[in-house]
C-alpha positions in Angstrom: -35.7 -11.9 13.4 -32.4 -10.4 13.8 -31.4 -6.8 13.3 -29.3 -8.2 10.2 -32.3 -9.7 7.9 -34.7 -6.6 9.4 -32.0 -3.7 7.8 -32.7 -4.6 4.1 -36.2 -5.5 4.3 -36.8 -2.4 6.0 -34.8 -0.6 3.3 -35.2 -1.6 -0.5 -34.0 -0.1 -3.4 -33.0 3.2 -3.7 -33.7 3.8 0.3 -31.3 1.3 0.9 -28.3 2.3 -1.3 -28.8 6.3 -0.5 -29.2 4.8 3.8 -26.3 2.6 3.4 -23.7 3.2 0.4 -22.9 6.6 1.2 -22.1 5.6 4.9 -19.9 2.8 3.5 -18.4 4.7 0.8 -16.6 7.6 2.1 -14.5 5.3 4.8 -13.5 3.4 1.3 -12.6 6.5 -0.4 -10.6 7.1 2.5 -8.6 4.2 3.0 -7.9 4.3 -0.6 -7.1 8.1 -1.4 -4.6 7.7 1.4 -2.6 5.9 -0.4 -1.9 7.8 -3.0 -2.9 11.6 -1.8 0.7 11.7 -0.2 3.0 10.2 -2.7 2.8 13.5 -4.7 3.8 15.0 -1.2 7.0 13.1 -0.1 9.6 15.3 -2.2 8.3 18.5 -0.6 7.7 17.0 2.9 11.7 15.6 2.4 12.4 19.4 0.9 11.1 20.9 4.2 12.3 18.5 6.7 15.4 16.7 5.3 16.0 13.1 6.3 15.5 12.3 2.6 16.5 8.4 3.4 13.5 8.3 5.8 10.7 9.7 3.5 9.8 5.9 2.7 8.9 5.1 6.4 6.2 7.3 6.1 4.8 4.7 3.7 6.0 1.5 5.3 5.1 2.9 8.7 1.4 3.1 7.8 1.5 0.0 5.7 2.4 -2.1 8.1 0.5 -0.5 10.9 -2.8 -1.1 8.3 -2.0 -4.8 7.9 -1.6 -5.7 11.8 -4.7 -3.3 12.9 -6.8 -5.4 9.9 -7.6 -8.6 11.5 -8.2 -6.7 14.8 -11.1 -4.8 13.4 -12.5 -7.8 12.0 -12.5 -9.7 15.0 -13.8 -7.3 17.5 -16.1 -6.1 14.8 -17.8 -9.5 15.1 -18.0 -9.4 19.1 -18.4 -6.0 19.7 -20.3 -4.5 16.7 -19.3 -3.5 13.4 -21.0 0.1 13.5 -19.0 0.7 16.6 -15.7 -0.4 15.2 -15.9 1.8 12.5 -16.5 4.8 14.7 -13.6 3.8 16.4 -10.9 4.2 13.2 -12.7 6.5 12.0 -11.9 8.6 14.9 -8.3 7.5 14.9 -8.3 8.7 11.6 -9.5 11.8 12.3 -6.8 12.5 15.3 -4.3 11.1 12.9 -4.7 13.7 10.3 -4.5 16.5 12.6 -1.2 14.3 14.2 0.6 14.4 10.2 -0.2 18.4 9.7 1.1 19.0 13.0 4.4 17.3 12.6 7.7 19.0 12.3 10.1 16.6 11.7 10.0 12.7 9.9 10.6 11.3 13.2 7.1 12.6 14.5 5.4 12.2 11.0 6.4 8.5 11.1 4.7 8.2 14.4 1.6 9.6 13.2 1.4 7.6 10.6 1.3 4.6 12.4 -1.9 5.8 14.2 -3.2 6.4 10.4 -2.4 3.0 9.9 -4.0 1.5 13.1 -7.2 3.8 12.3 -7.1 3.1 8.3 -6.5 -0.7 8.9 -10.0 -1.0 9.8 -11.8 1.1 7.4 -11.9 -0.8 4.3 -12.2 -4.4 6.6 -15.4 -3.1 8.4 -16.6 -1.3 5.0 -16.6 -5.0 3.0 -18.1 -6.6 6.2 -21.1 -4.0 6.7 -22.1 -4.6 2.9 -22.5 -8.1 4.0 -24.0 -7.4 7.3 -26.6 -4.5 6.1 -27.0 -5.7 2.1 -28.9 -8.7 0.9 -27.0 -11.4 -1.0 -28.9 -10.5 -4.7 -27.7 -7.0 -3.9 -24.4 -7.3 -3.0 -22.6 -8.1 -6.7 -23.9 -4.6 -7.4 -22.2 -2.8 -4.6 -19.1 -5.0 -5.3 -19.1 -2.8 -8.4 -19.7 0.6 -6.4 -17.1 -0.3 -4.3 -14.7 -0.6 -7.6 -16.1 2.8 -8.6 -15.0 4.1 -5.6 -11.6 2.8 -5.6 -10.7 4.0 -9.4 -12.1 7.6 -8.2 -9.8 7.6 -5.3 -6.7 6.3 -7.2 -7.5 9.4 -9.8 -7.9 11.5 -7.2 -5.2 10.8 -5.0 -2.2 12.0 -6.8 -3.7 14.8 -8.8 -5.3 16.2 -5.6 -2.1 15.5 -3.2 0.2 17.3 -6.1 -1.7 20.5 -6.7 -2.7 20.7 -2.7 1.0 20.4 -1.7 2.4 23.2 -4.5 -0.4 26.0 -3.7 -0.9 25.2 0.7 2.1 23.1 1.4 1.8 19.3 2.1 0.2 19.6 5.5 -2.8 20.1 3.3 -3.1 16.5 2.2 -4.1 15.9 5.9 -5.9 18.5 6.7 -8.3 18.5 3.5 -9.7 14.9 4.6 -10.8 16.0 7.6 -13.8 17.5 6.5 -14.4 13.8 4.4 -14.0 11.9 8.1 -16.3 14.1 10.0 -18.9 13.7 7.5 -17.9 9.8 7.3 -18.4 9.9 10.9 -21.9 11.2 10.7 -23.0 9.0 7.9 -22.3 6.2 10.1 -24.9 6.7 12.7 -26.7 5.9 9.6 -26.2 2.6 9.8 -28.2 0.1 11.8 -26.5 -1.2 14.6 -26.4 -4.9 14.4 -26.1 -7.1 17.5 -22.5 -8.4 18.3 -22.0 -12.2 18.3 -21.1 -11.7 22.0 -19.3 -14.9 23.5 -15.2 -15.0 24.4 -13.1 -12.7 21.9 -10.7 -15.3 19.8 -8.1 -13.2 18.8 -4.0 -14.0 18.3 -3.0 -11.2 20.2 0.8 -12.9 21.0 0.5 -13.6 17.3 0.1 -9.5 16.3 2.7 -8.9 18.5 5.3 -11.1 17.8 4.8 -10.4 14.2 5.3 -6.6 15.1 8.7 -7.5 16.4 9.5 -9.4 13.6 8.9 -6.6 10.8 10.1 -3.7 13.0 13.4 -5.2 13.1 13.5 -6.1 9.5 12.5 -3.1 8.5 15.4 -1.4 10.7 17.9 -3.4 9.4 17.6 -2.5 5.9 17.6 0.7 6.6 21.0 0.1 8.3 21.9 -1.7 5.2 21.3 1.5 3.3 24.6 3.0 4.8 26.6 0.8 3.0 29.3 1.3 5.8 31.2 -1.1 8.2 29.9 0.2 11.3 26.8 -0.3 10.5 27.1 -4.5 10.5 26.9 -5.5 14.0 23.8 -3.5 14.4 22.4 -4.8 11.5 23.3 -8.2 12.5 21.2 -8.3 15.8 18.2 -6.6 14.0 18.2 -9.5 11.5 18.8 -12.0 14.6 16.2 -10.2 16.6 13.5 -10.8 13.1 14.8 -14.3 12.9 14.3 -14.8 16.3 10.6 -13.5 16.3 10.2 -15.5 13.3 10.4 -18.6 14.3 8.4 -18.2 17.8 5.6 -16.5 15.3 5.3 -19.5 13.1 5.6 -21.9 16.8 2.6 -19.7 17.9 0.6 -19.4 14.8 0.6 -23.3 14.5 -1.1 -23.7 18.1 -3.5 -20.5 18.1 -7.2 -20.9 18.3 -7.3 -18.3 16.1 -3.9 -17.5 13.9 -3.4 -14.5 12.9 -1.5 -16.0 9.7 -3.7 -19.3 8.4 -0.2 -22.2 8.4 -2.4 -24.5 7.5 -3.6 -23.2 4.4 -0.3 -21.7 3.8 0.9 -24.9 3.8 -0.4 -25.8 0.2 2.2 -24.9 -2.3 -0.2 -23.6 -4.8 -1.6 -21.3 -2.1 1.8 -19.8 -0.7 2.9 -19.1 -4.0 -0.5 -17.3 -4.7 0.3 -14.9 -1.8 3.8 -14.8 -2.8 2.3 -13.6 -5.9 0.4 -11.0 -4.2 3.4 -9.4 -1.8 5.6 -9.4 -4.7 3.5 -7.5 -7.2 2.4 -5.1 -4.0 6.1 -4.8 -3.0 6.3 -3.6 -6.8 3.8 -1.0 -7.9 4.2 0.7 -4.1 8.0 0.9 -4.3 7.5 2.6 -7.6 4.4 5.3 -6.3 6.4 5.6 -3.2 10.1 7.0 -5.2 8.6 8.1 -8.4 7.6 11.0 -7.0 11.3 12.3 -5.4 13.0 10.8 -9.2 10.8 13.4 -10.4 11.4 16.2 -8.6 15.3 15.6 -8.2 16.1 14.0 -11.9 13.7 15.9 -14.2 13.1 19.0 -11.9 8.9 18.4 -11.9 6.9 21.0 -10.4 4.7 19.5 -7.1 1.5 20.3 -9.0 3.1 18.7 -12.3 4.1 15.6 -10.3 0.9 14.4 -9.5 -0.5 14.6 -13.1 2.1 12.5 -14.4 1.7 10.2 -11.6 -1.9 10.0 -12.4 -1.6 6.7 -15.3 0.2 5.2 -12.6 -2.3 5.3 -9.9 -5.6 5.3 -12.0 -4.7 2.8 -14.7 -3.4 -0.2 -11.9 -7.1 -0.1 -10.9 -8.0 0.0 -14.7 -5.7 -3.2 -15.1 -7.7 -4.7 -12.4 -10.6 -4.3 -13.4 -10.0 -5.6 -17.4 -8.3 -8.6 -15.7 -11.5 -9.2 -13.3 -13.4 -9.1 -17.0 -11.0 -11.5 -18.8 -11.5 -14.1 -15.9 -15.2 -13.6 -15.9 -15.6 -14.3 -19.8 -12.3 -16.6 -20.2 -11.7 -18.4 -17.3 -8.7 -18.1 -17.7 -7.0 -17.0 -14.2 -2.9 -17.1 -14.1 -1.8 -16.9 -17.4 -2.9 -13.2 -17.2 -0.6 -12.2 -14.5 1.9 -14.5 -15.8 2.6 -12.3 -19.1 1.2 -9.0 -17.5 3.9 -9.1 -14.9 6.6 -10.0 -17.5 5.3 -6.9 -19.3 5.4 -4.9 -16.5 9.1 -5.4 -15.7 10.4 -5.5 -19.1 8.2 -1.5 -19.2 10.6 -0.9 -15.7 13.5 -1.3 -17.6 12.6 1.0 -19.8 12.0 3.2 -17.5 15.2 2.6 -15.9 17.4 3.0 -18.6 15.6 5.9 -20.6 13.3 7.6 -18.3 15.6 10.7 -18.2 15.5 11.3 -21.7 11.6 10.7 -21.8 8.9 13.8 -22.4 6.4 14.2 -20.6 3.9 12.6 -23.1 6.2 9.4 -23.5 6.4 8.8 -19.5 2.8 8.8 -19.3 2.3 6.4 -21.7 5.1 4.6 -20.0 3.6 4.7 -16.5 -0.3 4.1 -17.9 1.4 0.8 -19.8 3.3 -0.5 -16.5 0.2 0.3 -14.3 -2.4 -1.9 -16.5 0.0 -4.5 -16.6 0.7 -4.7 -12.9 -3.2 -4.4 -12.2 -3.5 -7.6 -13.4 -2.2 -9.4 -10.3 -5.0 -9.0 -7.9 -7.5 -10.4 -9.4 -6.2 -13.2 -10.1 -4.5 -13.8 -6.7 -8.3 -13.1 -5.0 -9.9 -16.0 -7.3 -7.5 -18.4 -7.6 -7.1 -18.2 -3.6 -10.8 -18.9 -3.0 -10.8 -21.7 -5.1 -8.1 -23.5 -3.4 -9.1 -22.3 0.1 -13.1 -23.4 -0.3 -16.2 -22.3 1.4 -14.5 -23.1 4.8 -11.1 -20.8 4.7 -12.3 -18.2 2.5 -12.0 -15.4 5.7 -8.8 -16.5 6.2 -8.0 -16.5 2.5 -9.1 -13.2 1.8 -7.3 -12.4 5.1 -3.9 -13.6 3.9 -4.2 -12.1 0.5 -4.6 -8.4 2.1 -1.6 -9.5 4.5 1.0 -10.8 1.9 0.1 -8.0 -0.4 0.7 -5.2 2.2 3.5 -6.8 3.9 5.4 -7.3 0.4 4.5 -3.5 0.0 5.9 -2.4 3.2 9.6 -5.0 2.5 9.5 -3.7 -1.4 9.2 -0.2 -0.3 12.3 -0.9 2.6 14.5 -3.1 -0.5 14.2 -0.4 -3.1 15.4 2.5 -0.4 18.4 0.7 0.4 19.3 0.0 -3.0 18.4 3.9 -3.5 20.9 5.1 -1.3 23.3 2.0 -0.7 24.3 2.5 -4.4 24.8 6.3 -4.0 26.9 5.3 -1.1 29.3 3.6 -2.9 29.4 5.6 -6.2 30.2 8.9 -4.1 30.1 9.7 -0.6 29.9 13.2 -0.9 27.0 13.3 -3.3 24.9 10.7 -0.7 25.3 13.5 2.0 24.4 16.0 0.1 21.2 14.4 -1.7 19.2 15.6 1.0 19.6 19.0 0.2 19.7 18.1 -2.9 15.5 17.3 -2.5 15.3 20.4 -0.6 17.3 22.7 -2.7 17.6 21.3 -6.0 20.3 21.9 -8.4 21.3 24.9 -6.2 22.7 22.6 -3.7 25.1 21.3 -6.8 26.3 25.4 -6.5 29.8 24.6 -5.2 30.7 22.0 -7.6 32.8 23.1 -10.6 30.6 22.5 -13.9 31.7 18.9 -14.6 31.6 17.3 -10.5 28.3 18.8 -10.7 27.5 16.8 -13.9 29.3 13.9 -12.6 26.7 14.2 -9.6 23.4 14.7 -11.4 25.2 11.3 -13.7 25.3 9.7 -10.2 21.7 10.2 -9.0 20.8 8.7 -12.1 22.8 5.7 -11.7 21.4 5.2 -8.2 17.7 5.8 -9.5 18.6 3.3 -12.4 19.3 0.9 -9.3 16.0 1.5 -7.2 14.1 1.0 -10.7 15.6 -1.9 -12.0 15.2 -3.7 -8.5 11.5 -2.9 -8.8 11.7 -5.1 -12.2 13.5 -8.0 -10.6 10.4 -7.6 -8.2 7.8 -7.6 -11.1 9.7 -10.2 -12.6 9.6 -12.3 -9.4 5.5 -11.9 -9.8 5.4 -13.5 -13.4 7.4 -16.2 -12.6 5.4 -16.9 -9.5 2.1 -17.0 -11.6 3.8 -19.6 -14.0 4.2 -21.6 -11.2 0.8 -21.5 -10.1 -1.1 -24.7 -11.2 -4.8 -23.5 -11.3 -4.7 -22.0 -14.6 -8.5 -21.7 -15.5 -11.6 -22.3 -13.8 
């Protein structure tokens, strides 16, 4: 018998849940809470360090790092151990945390976070493969729905914690206080039984990974160029774009030969399942555009408080998880799959408008409702994207389903997050040159930076920022918008 059937027989019950669940959990809670803990952080981190226009790399940076590191830990997961693997992130997790704290400028935070992302990548891939590898199949429905519990905690937790950490100890503490949680995760792991690696040649695309890397980078880059709104910046921007296109097209010559893809062509081939993961990125590029600048539209349009930011961002974080959740619910008792989506997305942007056009003149009490109704409305995506998916994929592809579903969703995240930025400060560009240099100090210093203006240029300003913000927002409702009309187009309606 192998060490994978011996784990839960040796284990039933309530041994096995209290040997494995908490070993599995906290590398969830991590991988989640990190996606929200810093949000609440990026006005002050901007406020200390400048380089305002940046502060979205230290998103996109870790998202993309996440997506590529991903399929790597699954893959050497199955030849080399799963147990081991996650010892491995969990440790660049660990030396990633005490990387962010220690940074002093964006530059060197942006670096670290692209070890967080190579370290986090793995954590909730080898988390989701140890449940199967250490949980029996009648068990493993009801650790699908600890794993939910988990994720709702950590999307409450996240912004409330990372707000009220960053105004009382200064946002290095949104590193530092999960370092505690890893070294504990890294304890609990010994926990678990190692299982014996599948052994034989390692398939991975490793020309794949890297000639998606230089495709992204360079995307990435040029839209941050694009941001400049200024002549000089073309012919750069021009050979970054070349340079993607380039990488491109020798990623989709290499993908279609691989043993092993790292993107699956051939499924992606079906209409019905491209649009599906279209559906995916462009609800992801969404929702994580708006966590990502909701936070410094706060702080710099309404004057928030750190510690007041991350309450008001909590309806955002907590109810898309909410969303998902009722959605997952409605499918179960329906059947219905992408009519949901296909009016919760429409929801969702017509709620963005709102929020574009009014969300200065809001309360507090009114943008919470706001936010709650625009996160239950963009949680109902995922579900739908992970069913309908599997259904088209079958038994066969469902790895590389699942697989390309985590990969369109974080890639749209890490291009939504890059659009909405250059939009940001592309528009403040043109409206006013001199306000667009000063908005960096105008994160740091707030209003106080306004102090040389005569009453009415400083008005004129603050009307500005506005206008720009109005922008950023209204491009994330073209994105949700993009989502709906992707789910019409879906033909699987109900199962």
């Amino acid at each position: 018998m192998t060490p994978q059937a011996e784990t839960p027989a040796e284990a039933p019950g309530g041994r096995l849940f209290l040997r494995v669940f908490p070993s599995i959990m906290l590398p969830m809670f991590l991988a989640s809470v990190d996606a929200t803990i810093v949000a609440a952080a990026l006005p002050a981190i901007a406020a200390e360090m400048g380089e305002v226009e940046r502060v979205s790399w230290i998103v996109v940076a870790f998202l993309v790092a996440a997506t590529i590191a991903a399929p790597v830990y699954g893959k050497l997961g199955d030849a080399i151990g799963r147990r081991r693997m996650l010892l491995v992130a969990l440790g660049m997790n660990l030396t990633a945390y005490l990387m962010c704290a220690a940074a002093t400028s964006v530059t060197m935070l942006i670096f670290a976070r692209i070890l967080h992302g190579l370290g986090a990548g793995g954590l909730m891939t080898l988390a989701h493969a140890l449940i199967g590898e250490s949980v029996p199949p009648r068990e493993r429905g009801r650790y699908q729905g600890y794993n939910a519990s988990v994720y709702v905690s950590a999307s409450m937790f996240g912004p409330v914690a990372g707000g009220w950490l960053t105004q009382h100890w200064g946002w290095q503490s949104v590193f530092l206080v999960n370092i505690p949680l890893c070294l504990l995760a890294i304890a609990l792991a010994f926990r678990l039984k190692p299982a014996a690696p599948t052994g034989g040649k390692l398939h991975f695309d490793f020309l794949g990974a890297g000639l998606f890397a230089l495709f992204i980078a360079p995307a990435l880059l040029a839209l941050e160029q694009a941001r400049r709104f200024e002549l000089a910046a073309l012919p750069l921007t021009a050979f970054l774009l070349a340079v993607a296109a380039l990488a491109l097209v020798l990623l989709l010559r290499q993908e279609r030969r691989a043993t092993s893809p790292l993107l699956p062509v051939q499924l992606l081939k079906q209409s019905a399942v491209w649009r599906t993961d279209a559906l995916a990125g462009a609800s992801g590029a969404a929702i994580v555009a708006l966590i990502t600048f909701l936070p410094i539209y706060l702080s710099v349009v309404r004057g928030v408080a750190p510690g007041e930011i991350g309450l008001l961002m909590l309806p955002l974080t907590a109810l898309t998880a909410v969303g998902s959740l009722l959605t997952g619910q409605t499918i179960a008792r329906t059947g219905y799959t992408a009519i949901v989506p296909s009016i919760g997305q429409g929801i969702c942007a017509c709620l963005v408008v709102v929020l574009a056009l009014t969300g200065h003149a809001l309360t507090n009490t009114q943008l919470s409702f706001l936010l709650g109704g625009i996160a239950l409305s963009s949680g109902t995506a995922m579900p739908v994207v992970q069913v309908t998916l599997q259904l088209l994929a079958g038994p066969k592809q469902l790895g590389a389903a699942s697989a390309s579903v985590q990969f369109s969703r974080s890639i749209g995240a890490a291009m939504g997050t890059a659009i909405v930025s250059a939009v940001l400060f592309a528009t403040l560009a043109a409206m006013d040159g001199e306000v667009a240099a000063l908005f960096g100090r105008i994160v740091q210093e707030g209003r106080a930076a306004l102090a040389g203006f005569t009453p009415a240029r400083a008005a004129e300003a603050e009307a500005e920022i506005r206008e720009a913000f109005r922008a950023a927002f209204l491009t994330v409702a073209a994105l949700s918008a993009l989502a709906s009309a992707l789910a019409w187009s879906i033909p699987l309606r109900r199962i």
